[in-house]
Every structure is written in C-alpha cells, then in structure tokens.
VEXMIBA-352523 format. One line per 5 residues: number of its first residue (from 1); their letters; for each residue x, y negated, z of N, C-alpha, C, CB. Coordinates in steps of 0.2 Angstrom, whole numbers, plus 5000, padded with zeros to 4 digits. Glycine has a CB too. Layout:
<atoms>
NUM> A> X Y Z X Y Z X Y Z X Y Z ~ ...
</atoms>
This chain:
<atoms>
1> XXXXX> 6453 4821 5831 6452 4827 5836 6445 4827 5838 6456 4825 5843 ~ 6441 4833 5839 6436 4834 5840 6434 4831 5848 6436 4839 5839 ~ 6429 4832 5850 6428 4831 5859 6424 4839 5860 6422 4823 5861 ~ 6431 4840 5867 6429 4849 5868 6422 4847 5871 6436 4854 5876 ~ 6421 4854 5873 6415 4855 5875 6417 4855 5884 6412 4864 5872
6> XXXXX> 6417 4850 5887 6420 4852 5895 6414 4854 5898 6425 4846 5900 ~ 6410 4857 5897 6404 4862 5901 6407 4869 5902 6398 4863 5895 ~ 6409 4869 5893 6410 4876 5895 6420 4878 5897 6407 4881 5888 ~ 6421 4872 5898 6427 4874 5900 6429 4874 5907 6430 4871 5896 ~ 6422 4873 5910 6424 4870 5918 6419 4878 5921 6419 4860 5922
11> XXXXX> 6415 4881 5916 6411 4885 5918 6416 4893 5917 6403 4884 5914 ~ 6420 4891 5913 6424 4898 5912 6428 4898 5915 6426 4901 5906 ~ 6431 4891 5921 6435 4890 5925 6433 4895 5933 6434 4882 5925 ~ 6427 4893 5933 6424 4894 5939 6420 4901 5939 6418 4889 5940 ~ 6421 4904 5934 6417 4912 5934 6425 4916 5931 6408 4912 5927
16> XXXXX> 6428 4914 5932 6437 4918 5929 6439 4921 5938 6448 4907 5924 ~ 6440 4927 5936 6444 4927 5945 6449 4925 5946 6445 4933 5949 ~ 6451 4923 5952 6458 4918 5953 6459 4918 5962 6456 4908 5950 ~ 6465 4917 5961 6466 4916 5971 6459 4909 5973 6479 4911 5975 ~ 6459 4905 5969 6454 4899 5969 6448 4898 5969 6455 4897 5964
21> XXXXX> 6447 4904 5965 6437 4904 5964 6435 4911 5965 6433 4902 5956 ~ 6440 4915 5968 6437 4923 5971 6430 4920 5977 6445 4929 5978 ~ 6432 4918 5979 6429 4916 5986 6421 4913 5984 6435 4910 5991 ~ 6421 4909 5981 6415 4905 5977 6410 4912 5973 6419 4899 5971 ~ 6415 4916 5968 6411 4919 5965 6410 4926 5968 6414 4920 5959
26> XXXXX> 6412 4927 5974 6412 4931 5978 6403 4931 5982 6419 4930 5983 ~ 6403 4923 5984 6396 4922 5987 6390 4921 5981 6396 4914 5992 ~ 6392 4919 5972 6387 4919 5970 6386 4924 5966 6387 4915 5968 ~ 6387 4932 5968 6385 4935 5963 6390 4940 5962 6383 4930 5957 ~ 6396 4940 5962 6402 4943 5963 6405 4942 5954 6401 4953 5967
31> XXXXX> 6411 4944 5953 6414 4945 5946 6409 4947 5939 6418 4951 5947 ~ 6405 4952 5940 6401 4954 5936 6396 4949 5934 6398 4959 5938 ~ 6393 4945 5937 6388 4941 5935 6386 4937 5940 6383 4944 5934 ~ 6393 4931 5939 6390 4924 5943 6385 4922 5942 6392 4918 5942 ~ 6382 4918 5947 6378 4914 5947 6380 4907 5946 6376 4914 5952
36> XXXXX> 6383 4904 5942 6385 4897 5940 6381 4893 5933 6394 4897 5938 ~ 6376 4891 5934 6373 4890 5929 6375 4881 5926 6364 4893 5930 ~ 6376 4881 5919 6375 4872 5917 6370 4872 5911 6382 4869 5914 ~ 6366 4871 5910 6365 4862 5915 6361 4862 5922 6359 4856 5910 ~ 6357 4869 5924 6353 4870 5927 6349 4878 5930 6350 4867 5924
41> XXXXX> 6347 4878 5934 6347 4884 5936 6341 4888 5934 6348 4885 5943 ~ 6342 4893 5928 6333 4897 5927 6330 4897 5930 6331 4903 5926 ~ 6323 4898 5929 6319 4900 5933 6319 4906 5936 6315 4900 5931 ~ 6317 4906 5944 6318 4914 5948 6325 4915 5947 6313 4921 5944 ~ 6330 4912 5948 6336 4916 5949 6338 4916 5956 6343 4915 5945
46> XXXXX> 6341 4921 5957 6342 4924 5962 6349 4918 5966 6344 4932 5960 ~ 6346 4917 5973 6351 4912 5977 6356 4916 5982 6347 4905 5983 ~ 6362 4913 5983 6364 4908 5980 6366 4909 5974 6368 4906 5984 ~ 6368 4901 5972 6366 4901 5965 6372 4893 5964 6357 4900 5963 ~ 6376 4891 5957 6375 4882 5960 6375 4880 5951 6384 4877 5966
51> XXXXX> 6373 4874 5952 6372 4872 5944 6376 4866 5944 6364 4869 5940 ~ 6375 4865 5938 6378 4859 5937 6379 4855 5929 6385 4860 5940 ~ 6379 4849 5930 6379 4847 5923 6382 4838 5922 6370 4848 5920 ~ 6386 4839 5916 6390 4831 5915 6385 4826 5918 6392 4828 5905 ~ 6386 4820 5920 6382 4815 5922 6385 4808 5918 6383 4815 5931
56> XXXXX> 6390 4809 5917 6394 4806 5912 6401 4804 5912 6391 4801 5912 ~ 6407 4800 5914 6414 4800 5914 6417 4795 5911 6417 4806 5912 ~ 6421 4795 5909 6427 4790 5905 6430 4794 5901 6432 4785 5911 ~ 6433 4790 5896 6439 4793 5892 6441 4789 5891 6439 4795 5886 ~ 6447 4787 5885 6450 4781 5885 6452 4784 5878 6456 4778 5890
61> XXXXX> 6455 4777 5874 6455 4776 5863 6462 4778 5864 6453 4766 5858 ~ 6465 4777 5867 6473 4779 5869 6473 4787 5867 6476 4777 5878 ~ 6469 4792 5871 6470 4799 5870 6464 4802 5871 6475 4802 5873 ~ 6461 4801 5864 6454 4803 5864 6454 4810 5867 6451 4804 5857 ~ 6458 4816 5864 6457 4822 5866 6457 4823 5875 6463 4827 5863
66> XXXXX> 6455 4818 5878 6456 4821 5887 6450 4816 5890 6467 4818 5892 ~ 6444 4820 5889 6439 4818 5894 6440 4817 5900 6435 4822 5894 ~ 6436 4812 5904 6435 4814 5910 6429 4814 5911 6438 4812 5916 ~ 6425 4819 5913 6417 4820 5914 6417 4818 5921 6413 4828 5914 ~ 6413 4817 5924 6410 4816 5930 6403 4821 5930 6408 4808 5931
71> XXXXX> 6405 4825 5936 6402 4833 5934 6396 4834 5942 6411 4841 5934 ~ 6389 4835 5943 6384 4834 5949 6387 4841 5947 6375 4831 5949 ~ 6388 4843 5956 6386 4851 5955 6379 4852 5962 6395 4858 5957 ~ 6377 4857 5961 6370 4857 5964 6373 4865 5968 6361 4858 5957 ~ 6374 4867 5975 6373 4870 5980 6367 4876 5983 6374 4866 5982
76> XXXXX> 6363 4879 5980 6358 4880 5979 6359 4886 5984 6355 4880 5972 ~ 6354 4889 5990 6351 4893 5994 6347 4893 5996 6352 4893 5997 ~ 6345 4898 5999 6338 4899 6004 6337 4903 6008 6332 4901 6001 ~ 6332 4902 6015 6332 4904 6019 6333 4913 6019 6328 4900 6022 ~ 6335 4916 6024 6333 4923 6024 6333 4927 6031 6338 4926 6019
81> XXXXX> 6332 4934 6030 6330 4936 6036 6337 4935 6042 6328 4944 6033 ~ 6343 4935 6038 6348 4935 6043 6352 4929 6042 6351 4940 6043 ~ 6351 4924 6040 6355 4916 6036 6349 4911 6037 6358 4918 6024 ~ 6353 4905 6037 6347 4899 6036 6352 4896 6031 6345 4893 6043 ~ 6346 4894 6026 6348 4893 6018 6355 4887 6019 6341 4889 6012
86> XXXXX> 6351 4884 6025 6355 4877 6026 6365 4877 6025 6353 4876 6035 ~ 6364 4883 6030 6371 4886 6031 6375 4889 6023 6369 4893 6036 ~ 6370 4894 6023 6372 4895 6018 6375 4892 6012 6369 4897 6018 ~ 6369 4888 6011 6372 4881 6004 6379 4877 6004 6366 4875 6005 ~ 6379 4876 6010 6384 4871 6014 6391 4875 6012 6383 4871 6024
91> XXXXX> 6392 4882 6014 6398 4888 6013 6398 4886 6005 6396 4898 6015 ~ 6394 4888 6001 6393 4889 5994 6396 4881 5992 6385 4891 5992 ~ 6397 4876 5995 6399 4870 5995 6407 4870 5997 6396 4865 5999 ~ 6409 4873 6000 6414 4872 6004 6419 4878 5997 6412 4875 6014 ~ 6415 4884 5996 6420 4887 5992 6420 4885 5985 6419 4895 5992
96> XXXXX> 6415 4881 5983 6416 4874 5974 6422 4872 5978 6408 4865 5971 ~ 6422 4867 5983 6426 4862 5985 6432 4864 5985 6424 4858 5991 ~ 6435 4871 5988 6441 4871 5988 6442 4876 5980 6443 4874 5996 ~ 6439 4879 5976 6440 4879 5969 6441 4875 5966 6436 4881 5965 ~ 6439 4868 5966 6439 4861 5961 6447 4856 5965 6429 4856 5964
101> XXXXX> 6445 4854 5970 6448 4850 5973 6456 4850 5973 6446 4849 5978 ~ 6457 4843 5969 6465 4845 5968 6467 4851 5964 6469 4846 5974 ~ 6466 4852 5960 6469 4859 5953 6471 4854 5949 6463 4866 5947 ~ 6477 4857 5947 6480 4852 5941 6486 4858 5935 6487 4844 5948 ~ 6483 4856 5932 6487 4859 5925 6485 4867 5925 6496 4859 5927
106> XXXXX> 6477 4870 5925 6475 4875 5924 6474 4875 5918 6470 4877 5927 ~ 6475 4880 5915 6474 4884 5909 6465 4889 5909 6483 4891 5908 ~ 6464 4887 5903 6456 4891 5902 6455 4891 5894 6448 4886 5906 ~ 6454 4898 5895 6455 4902 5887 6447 4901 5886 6458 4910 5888 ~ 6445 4902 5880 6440 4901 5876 6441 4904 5871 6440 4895 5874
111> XXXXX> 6439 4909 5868 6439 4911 5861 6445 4909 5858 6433 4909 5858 ~ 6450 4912 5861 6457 4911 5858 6461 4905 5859 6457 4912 5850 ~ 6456 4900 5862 6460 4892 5861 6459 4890 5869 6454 4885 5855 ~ 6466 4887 5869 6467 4887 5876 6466 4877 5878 6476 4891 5879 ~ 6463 4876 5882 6461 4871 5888 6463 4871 5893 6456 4871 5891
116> XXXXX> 6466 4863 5897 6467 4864 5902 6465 4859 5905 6472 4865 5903 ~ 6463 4860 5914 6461 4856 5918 6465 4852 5920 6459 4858 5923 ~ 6466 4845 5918 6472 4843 5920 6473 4840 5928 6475 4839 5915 ~ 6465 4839 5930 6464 4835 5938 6459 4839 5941 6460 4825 5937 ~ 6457 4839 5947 6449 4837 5946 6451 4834 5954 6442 4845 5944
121> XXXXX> 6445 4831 5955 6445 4825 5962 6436 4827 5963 6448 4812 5957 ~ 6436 4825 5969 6428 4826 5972 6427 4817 5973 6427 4833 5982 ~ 6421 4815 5971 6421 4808 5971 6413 4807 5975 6421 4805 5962 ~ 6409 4811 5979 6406 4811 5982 6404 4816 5987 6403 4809 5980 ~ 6407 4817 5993 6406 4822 5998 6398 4825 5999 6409 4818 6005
126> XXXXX> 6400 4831 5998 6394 4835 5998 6389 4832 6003 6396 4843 6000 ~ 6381 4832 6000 6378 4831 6004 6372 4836 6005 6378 4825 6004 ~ 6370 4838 6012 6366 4842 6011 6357 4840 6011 6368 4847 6015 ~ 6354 4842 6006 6347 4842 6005 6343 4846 6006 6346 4841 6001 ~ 6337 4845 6006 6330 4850 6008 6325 4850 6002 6326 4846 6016
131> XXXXX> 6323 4855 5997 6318 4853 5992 6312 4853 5995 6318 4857 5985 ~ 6307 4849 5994 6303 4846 5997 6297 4851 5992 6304 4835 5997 ~ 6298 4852 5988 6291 4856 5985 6293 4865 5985 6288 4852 5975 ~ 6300 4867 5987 6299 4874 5988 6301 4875 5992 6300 4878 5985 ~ 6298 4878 6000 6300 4878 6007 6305 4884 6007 6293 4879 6011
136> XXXXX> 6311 4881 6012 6317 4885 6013 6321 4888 6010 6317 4889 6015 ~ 6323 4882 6002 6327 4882 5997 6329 4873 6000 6324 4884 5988 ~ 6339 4874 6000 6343 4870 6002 6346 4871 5998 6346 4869 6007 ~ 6348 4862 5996 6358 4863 5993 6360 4858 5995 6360 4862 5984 ~ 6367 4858 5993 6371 4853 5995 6374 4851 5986 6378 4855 6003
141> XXXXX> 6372 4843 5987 6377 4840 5981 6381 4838 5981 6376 4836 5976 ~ 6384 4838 5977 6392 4833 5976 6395 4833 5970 6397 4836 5981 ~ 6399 4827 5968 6403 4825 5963 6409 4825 5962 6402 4822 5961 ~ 6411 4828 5954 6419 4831 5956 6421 4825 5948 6421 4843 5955 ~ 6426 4822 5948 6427 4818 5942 6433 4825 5940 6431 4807 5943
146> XXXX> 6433 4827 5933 6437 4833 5930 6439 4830 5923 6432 4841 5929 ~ 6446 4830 5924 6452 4829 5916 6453 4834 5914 6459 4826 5915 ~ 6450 4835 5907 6450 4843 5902 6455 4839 5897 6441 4846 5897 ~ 6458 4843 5895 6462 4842 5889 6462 4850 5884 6470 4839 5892
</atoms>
C-alpha cells in the first residue's frame, strides 16, 4: 500500500461545504476561494487566512494504510478598521475547532478515489499569538492528531 497524501486530504476536507466547515470557509474566503493554505501561507494573501502543515504522527506496521499525522494549524488575522485581528483569529480557531474536533468516518473524494477521516482529536488547545515582526497580524495555533485511511 502506498502512503496517501493526508495534506491533501485534510485540505479538500476543510474547503468541501458541509454543515461542518460552512462556517470556517464562510470566514476564510467563502466557497469560491478558501483561504486554507498547506504548508503555508503566500505571500500578501489576503486575512483571514489559516495554514497548516504535518508536524509529524504515528502509524503502526499492523496497518500501514492509516496514518495519523499530527497536523499545526496557524489561525492567521489582522487588525482592521472595524475588528481587532485578535478576535478575529480566535473565531477563525473556534470555526477549524468545531470542523476538525471529533469527525469520525468522513468520506473525501479525490480524483475519483475516496479517503476517509477516520478521527480527528485537537491535542493542543489553541493558543493565541502576536507576530512580533508584522504589526497587527495575530493567530491562534493549535494541534489536531487526524486518522486518514
């Protein structure tokens, strides 16, 4: 068995509409053109925004085909005329957190071949930060451990 790509299977998770991740893709960008970038976020793109990229996980020799990554996602905002990025980053946390947390047995299509989520668990409560070299850009991180199969 090969080893899937769970990048792109967590990213076509999160940009698919659903009762689950309306609400998320609703704040980054709407349907047409999320803002969910992996491994990282272009340059100049437009906030909010959130990234994210494997950090690493476990598998086991018993059943190769079912990763579990351990997945940083990055929360990314900035301040504006009527929002403080703070806030804002924090919501954009809150609507990953309730897309991700606890799904179990989601189906994600790929170029004909179907994947499923079989877990996903948040293994370190969002925490919110400040970037220290571009004034009034916040995010909040946090880690989600995800079983693909």
């Amino acid at each position: 068995m090969t080893l899937l790509d769970t990048n792109s299977v967590i990213r076509k998770y999160l940009t698919t509409a659903s009762a689950e991740t309306n609400p998320l893709i609703a704040l980054v960008g709407g349907i047409a053109n999320p803002r969910i970038y992996c491994p990282r976020l272009p340059e100049n793109t437009i906030l909010p925004a959130v990234g994210f990229f494997t950090r690493g996980g476990t598998s086991t020799p018993y059943i190769p085909d079912i990763p579990t990554p351990s997945v940083q996602f990055d929360c990314w905002a900035k301040d504006s005329a009527t929002e403080k990025g703070s806030v804002v980053a924090r919501n954009v946390y809150r609507k990953l957190y309730d897309a991700l947390q606890g799904i179990q047995n989601i189906k994600v299509s790929i170029g004909g071949v179907d994947y499923y989520i079989l877990s996903a668990r948040e293994e370190v409560q969002g925490q919110d930060l400040v970037d220290n070299e571009i004034q009034n850009y916040f995010r909040v991180l946090t880690f989600f451990e995800i079983k693909v199969r």
